[in-house]
C-alpha angles and dihedrals in degrees: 000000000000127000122234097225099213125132084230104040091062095166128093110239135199100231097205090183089064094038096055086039090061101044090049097246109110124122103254096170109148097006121149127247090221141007141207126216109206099220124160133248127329116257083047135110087236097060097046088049107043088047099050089052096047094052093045100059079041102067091034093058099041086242128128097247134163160145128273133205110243143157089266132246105349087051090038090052086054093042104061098025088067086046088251094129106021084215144025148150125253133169118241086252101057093038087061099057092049098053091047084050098245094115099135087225103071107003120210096020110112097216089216092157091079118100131188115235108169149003116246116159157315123268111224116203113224143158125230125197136175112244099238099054088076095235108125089149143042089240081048088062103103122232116277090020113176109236141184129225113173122264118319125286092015120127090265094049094043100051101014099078091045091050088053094045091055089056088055107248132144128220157134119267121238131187137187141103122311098249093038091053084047090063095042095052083047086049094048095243087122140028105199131042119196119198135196110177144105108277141293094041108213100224094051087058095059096051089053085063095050122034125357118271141184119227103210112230113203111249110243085259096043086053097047089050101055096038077056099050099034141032096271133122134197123293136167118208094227107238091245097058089087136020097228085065126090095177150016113301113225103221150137129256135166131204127282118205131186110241121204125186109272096225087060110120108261095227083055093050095035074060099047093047087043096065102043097044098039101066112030094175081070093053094046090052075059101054139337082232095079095055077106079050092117144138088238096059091069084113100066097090089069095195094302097125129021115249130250113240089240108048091042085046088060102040087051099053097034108028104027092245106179088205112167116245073231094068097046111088106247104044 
């Protein structure tokens, strides 16, 4: 017996999958050796946590497992659409376009061998400046402002630009790899970073340490603009996610889900999901972000990308999922 400790899953469950592991008697037919998790740049949310998670089924199903640097949730789509990377993480956003085959990746191809297999996060939008550049708001941001985004085709990169566009700012568009922006606004090279990314944001954090900085909240009108214009939904950064805040940030954020391969063998993926759902406390020792990391989440993927057998197979017998046979891959 294990507990899901969730504050919404409040019952004690018999999780068959780890019993017959650890007696040795589990169908691994098909099973890998070894697995990738696509995750994003270092310096980013996505790579912490992709690469906790992965080392930590790893080491809990006796496999070589890890994460890998990539370019975030459109690469991640193809990656593990083609069977490249056997897992990944990808934002709703992002998700949609590739199953409607505008992932600007591969273009017209409708990336439907990507399942979702768990709920991690959601992604808040903010805007980090340094203080002594003056900004302390997104109408403070000067014409032509050279601004980061994250590395190309990643969720920021892909929704942050628009975003500002819509609020009516000019700049000039910057890529690269969280860690790597974050020196370059220390180093003056930039005036805006833009981050899209669970928080906190690592590399936030490490400006904090180092020089003083202003995280940019939406004004009530910036924020109903862009929930109006993108695929986006309310969010407050909490005050004690960063040291630099003294209260609550008004700001955006959309869902992050794990993706598997769809032709995975659902006992490999029901494991998978198994470890990482059934023991939140672990998660949380990863990263704050998953924190959302919970059985009940298993909506949000509202549709947007079929489930893996596997995964479905674990959020309807542990967490009451009414998750239609139309939705799981397969069917």
């Amino acid at each position: 017996m294990k507990t899901i400790k969730t504050a919404g899953v409040l019952a004690t469950i018999a999780l068959s999958a780890n019993a017959v592991m650890a007696d040795g008697h589990v169908d691994r037919t098909g099973w890998p050796t070894s697995f990738t998790v696509g995750t994003a740049s270092q310096g980013g949310t996505y790579f912490a946590y992709g690469s906790g998670w992965a080392n930590l089924v790893a080491e809990e199903l006796g496999l070589t497992g890890g994460g890998e640097v990539t370019g975030g949730p459109m690469q991640n789509m193809a990656l593990v659409h083609t069977g490249d990377a056997q897992f990944g993480m990808t934002t709703m956003g992002p998700a949609a376009e590739s199953i409607a085959g505008t992932n600007p990746i591969a273009p017209g191809l409708q990336m439907t061998n990507a399942c979702a297999m768990f709920p991690m996060y959601q992604t808040p939008f903010s805007v980090t400046t340094l203080a002594s550049s003056g900004i302390a708001s997104v109408a403070d941001i000067p014409d032509g402002a050279r601004i980061g985004f994250g590395p190309a085709g990643s969720t920021s990169d892909t929704y942050f630009p628009r975003m500002m566009e819509e609020l009516g700012v000019n700049f000039e568009r910057r890529n690269g790899g969280w860690t790597d922006l974050g020196g370059q606004l220390q180093d003056g090279l930039l005036d805006v970073i833009a981050f899209a990314a669970g928080v906190p944001v690592p590399a936030v954090s490490q400006l904090e340490v180092q020089t003083d900085v202003n995280i940019i909240e939406f004004t009530a009108d910036e924020q109903a603009t862009i929930m109006a214009a993108f695929p986006v939904s309310n969010f407050s950064i909490a005050a004690d996610t960063y040291t630099t805040l003294t209260a609550d940030a008004r700001s955006v954020s959309m869902w992050n889900f794990s993706i598997a391969n769809c032709d995975l063998p659902e006992s490999f993926v029901n494991a998978v999901v198994d470890i990482v759902m059934s023991d939140n406390e672990r998660m949380l020792n990863i990263h704050k972000a998953a924190r959302s990391t919970l059985p009940e989440n298993w909506d949000k993927n509202a549709g947007v990308l079929p489930w893996h057998p596997g995964a479905a197979k674990w959020f309807i017998e542990n967490a009451d999922a009414d998750i239609p046979a139309g939705e799981i891959f397969g069917n």
